[in-house]
LOMAR-464887 format. One record per residue: residue number from 1; residue in three letters; y, z, x of N, C-alpha, C in turn. Coordinates in Angstrom, 1 decimal. Example, Ala and Ser with C-alpha at 12.3 -4.5 7.8 and 13.67 -1.06 7.14 Angstrom:
num:residuo:n_Y:n_Z:n_X:ca_Y:ca_Z:ca_X:c_Y:c_Z:c_X
1:ALA:-5.7:7.8:13.2:-4.5:7.8:12.3:-3.3:7.8:13.2 .
2:SER:-2.2:7.1:12.8:-1.1:7.1:13.7:0.0:7.9:12.9 .
//
This chain:
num:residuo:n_Y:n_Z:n_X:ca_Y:ca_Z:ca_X:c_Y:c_Z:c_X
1:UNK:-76.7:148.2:27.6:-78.0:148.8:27.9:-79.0:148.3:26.8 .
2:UNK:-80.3:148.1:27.3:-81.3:147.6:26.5:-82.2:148.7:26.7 .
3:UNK:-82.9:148.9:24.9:-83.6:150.2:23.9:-84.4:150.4:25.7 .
4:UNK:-84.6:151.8:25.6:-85.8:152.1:26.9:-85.3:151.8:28.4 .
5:UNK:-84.3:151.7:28.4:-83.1:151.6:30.0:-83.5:152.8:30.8 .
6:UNK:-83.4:153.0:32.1:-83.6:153.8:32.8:-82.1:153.7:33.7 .
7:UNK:-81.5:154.8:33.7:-79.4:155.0:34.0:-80.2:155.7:34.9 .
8:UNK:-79.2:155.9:36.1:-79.0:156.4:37.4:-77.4:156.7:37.6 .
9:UNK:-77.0:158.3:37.4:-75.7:158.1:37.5:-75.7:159.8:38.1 .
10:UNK:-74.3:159.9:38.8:-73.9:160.4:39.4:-73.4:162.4:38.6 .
11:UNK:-73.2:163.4:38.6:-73.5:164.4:38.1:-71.7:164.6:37.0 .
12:UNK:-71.3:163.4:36.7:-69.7:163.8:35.9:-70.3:164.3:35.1 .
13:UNK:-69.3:165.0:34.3:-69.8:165.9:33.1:-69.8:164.9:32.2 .
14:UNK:-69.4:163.9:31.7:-69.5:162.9:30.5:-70.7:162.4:30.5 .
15:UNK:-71.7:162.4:31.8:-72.9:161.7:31.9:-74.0:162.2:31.2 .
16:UNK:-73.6:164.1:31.5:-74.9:164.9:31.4:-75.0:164.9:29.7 .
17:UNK:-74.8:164.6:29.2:-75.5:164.6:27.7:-75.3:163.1:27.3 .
18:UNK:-75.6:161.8:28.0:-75.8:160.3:27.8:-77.3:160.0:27.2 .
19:UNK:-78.7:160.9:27.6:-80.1:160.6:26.6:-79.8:161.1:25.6 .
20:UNK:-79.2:162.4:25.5:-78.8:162.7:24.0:-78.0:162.6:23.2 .
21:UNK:-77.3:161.4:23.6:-76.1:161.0:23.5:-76.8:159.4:22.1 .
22:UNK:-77.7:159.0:23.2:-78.2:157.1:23.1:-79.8:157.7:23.3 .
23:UNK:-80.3:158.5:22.5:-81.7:158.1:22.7:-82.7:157.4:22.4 .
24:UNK:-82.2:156.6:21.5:-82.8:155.0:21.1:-82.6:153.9:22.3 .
25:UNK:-82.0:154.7:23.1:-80.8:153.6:24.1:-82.1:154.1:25.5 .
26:UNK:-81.4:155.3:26.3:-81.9:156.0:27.5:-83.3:156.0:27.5 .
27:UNK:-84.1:155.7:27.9:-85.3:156.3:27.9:-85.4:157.6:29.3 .
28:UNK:-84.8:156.9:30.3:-84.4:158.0:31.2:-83.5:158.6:32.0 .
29:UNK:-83.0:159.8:32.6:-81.6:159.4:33.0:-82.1:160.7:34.5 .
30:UNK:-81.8:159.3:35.4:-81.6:160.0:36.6:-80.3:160.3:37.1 .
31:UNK:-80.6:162.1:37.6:-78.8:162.4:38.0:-78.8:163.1:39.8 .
32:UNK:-77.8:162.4:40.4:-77.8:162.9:41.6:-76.3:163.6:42.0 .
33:UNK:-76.4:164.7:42.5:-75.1:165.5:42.5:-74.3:165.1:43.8 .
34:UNK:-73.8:164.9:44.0:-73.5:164.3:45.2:-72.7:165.2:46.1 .
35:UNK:-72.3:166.3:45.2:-72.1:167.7:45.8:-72.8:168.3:47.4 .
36:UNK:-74.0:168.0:46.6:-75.6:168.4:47.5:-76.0:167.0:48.4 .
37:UNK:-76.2:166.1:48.0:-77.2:164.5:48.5:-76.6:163.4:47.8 .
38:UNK:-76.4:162.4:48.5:-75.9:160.9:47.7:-77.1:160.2:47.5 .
39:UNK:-78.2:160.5:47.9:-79.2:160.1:47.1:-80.4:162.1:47.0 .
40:UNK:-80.9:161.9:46.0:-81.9:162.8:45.5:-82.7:163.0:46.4 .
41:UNK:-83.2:163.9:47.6:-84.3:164.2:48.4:-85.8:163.8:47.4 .
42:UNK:-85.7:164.5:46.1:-87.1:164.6:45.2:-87.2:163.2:44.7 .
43:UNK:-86.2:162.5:43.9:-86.5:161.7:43.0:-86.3:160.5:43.7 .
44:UNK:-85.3:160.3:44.7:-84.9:159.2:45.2:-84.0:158.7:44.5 .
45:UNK:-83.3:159.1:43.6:-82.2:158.7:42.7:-80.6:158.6:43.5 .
46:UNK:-80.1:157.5:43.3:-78.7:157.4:44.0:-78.0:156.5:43.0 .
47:UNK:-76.4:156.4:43.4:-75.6:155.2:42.6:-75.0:154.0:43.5 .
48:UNK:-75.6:154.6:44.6:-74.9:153.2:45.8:-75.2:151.9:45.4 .
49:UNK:-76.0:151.4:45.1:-76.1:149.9:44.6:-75.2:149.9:43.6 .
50:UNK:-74.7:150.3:42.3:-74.1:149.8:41.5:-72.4:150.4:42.3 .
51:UNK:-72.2:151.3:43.0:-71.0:151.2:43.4:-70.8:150.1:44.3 .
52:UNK:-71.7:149.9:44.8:-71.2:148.5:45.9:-70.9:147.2:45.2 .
53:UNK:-71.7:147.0:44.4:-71.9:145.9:43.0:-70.2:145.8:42.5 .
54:UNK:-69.5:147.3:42.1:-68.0:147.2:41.6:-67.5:147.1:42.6 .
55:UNK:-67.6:147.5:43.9:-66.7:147.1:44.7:-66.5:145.4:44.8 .
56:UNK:-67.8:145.2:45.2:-67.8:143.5:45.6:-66.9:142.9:44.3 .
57:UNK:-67.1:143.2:43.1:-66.7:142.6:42.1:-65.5:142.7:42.2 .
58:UNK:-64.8:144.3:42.5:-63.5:144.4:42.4:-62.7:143.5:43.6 .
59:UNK:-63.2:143.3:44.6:-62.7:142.6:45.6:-62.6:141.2:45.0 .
60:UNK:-63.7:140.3:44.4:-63.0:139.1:43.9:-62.0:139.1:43.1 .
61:UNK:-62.2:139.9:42.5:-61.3:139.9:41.4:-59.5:140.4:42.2 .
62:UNK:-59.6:140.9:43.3:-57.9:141.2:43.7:-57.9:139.9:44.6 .
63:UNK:-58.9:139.4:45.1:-58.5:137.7:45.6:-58.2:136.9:44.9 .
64:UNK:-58.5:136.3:43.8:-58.2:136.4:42.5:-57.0:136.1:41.6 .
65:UNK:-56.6:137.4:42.0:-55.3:137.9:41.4:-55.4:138.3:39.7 .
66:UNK:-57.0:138.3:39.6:-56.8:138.7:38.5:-58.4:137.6:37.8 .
67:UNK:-59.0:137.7:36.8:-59.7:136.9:35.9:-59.9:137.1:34.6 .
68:UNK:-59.9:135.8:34.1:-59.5:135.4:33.0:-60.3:136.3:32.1 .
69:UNK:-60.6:136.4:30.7:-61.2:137.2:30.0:-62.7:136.7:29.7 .
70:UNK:-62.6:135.1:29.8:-63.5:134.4:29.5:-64.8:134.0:30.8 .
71:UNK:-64.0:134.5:31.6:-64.5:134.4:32.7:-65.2:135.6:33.5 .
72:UNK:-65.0:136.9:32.7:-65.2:138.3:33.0:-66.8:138.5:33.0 .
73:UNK:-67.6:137.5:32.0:-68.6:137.7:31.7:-69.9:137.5:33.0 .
74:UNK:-69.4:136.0:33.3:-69.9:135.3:34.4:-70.1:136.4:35.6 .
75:UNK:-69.0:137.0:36.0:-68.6:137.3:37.4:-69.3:138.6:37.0 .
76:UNK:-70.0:139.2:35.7:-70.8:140.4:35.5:-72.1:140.1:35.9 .
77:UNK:-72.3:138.7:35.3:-74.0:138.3:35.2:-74.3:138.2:37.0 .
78:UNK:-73.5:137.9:37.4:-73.6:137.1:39.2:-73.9:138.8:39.5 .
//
């Protein structure tokens, strides 16, 4: 994360104290309960892009069979 990041994450308990956790880090932290809404009626906050992002990722990676360590970085940047 880069200083003044804006997180979008889901209502786990490890999340809810992440600004005041990194507040040199968070500037702000949207949370959507998914309990209630998979995205926020008010804020429009959701996590579906970054879970589809690990999926895709995870799916190369079990075609794959696996990647190398050096190679972990690339397949983050893409």
């Amino acid at each position: 994360l880069l200083p003044g990041s804006t997180v979008h994450t889901d209502d786990w308990a490890a999340y809810r104290q992440l600004q005041a956790r990194l507040p040199n880090v968070v500037a702000d932290h949207g949370v959507v309960v998914h309990r209630y809404n998979f995205v926020d009626p008010i804020t429009g906050v959701h996590t579906q892009h970054v879970e589809s992002a690990w999926n895709r990722l995870k799916s190369v990676i079990k075609e794959r069979r696996g990647v190398r360590r050096v190679d972990l970085q690339s397949f983050l940047d893409e």
